[in-house]
N, C-alpha and C positions, 0 to 999 in steps of 0.2 A: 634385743641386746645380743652381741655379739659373743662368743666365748671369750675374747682377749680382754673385751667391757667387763665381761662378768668377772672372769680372776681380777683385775684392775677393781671393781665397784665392790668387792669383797672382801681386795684387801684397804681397801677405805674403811668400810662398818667396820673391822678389827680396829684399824687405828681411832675411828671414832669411840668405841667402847671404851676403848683403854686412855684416851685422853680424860674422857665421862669421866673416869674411877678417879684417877688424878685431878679432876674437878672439885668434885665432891669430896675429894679428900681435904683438900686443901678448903674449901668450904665448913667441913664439920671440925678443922683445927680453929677452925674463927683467925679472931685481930688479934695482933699479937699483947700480949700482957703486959703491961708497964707499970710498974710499982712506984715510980717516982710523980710527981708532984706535977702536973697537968695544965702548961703556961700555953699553949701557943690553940690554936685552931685549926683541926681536922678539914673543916669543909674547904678552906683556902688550900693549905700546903698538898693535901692526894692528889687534886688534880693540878696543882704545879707541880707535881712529882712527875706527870705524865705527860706535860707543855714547857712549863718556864724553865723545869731539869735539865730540859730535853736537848737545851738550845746549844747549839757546838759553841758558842762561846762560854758557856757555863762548864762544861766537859772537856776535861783536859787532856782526856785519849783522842776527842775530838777536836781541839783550834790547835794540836800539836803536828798532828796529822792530816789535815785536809783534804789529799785527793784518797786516801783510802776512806775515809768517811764519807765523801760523796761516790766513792766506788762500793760501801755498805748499802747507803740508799738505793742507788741504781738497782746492787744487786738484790735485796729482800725487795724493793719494786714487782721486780720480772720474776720471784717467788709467787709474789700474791698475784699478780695477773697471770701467770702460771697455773694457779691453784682454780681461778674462776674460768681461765679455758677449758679447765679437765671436764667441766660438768657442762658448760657449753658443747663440748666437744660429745659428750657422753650422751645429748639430746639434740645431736646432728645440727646444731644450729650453725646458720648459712653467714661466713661474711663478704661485703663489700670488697670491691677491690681494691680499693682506698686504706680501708680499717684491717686490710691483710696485709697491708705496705708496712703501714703503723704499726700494728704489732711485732711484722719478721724486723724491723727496724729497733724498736723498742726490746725485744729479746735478744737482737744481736748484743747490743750495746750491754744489757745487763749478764748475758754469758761471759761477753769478753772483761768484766767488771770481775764476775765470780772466777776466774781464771788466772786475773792479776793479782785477787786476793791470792788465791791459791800460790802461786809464786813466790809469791812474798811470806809466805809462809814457811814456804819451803827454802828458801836463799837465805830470810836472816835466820843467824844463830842463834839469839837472842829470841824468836817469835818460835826455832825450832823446840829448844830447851823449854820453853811451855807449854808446847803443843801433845797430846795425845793422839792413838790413833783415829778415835770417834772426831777430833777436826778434820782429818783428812777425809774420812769416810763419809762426814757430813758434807761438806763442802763437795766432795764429787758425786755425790746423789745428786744434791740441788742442781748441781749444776749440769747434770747430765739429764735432769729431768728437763731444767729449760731447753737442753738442745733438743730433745724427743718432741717436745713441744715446739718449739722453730720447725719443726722438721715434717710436724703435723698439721701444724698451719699454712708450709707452700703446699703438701701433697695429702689425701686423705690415703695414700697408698703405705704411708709411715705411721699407720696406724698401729697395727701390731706391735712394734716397736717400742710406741711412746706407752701405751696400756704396759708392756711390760714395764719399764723404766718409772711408771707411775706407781705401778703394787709393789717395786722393791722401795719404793722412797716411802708410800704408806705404813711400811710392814716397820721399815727404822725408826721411821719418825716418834715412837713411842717410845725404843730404848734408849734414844743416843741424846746429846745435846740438842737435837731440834725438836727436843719438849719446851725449850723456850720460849716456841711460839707460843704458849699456854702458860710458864710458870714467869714469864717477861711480867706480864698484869699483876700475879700477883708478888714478883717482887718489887715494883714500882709503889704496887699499894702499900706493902711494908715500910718502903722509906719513906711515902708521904707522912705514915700514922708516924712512924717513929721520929723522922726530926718535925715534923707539925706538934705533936708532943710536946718537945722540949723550944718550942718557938722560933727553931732554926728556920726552918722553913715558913713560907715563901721565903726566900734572901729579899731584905728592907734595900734598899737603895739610901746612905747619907751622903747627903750635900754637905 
């Protein structure tokens, strides 16, 4: 392994430690407590919390908005394929010339996505007025982690580069809002338990 591997693979184990702690934390707080009167079914509504919730017509940040929610998808996409080329990438594995098209194709398309979010962030006033600095500094990690990665997938000479842009997104990723990768499950799980609880959930469909 490489020096830039190593700082890069080191500051991984710090962020995986520190996710662990916020694991287990939220593990030993358990489900949440609910004192009222226990109408509805748990096994149904969790996992519609995390499918039939899910669905942009149900979400009205989502069928109000449409191409920035399909520019969300795009972009947490080219996150997580991101995430599985690092370790690829970190055991030299070899691709196709085909599946190197696909991918730099595939990352363009979800950088120029994380970009326009960014924009739009930045133009309306309304999105400014809510915004802190950890969305900006989030949003240009990711997003500069998928260019180091675009950038590592045409050339293995952009390596250096993408290792460093990897250990500073590792190193954030524990303080800033992209703990949500990790606290997204469990507050999903909280809203299944809590309206499955009081029988809101699943939504009944009447004819």
């Amino acid at each position: 392994m490489k020096f830039y591997q190593l700082v890069s693979f080191t500051a991984f184990l710090i962020c995986l430690i520190s996710l662990s702690y916020h694991f287990f934390r939220l593990v030993k707080l358990g489900s949440p407590k609910d004192y009222s009167s226990k109408i509805g079914n748990l096994y149904s509504a969790i996992p519609y919390s995390f499918i039939g919730a899910m669905n942009p017509l149900k979400k009205e940040s989502a069928y109000l908005h449409y191409p920035t929610y399909a520019a969300g998808i795009l972009y947490h996409s080219g996150t997580f394929i991101s995430f599985i080329l690092y370790f690829l990438f970190l055991f030299s594995f070899s691709f196709s010339d085909f599946l190197q098209y696909i991918l730099i194709c595939g990352l363009a398309v979800s950088i120029a996505s994380g970009i326009g979010i960014f924009i739009k962030r930045v133009s309306l006033k309304k999105l400014r007025y809510l915004s802190c600095p950890d969305d900006y500094i989030s949003n240009l990690l990711v997003t500069a982690f998928q260019i180091f990665t675009l950038l590592a997938t045409i050339s293995e000479s952009n390596a250096t580069y993408y290792n460093i842009g990897a250990a500073l997104l590792f190193l954030y990723l524990p303080l800033g809002k992209l703990k949500h990768s990790l606290y997204f499950f469990a507050a999903r799980f909280h809203l299944g338990y809590y309206y499955g609880w009081r029988g809101i959930w699943p939504v009944k469909n009447h004819k």
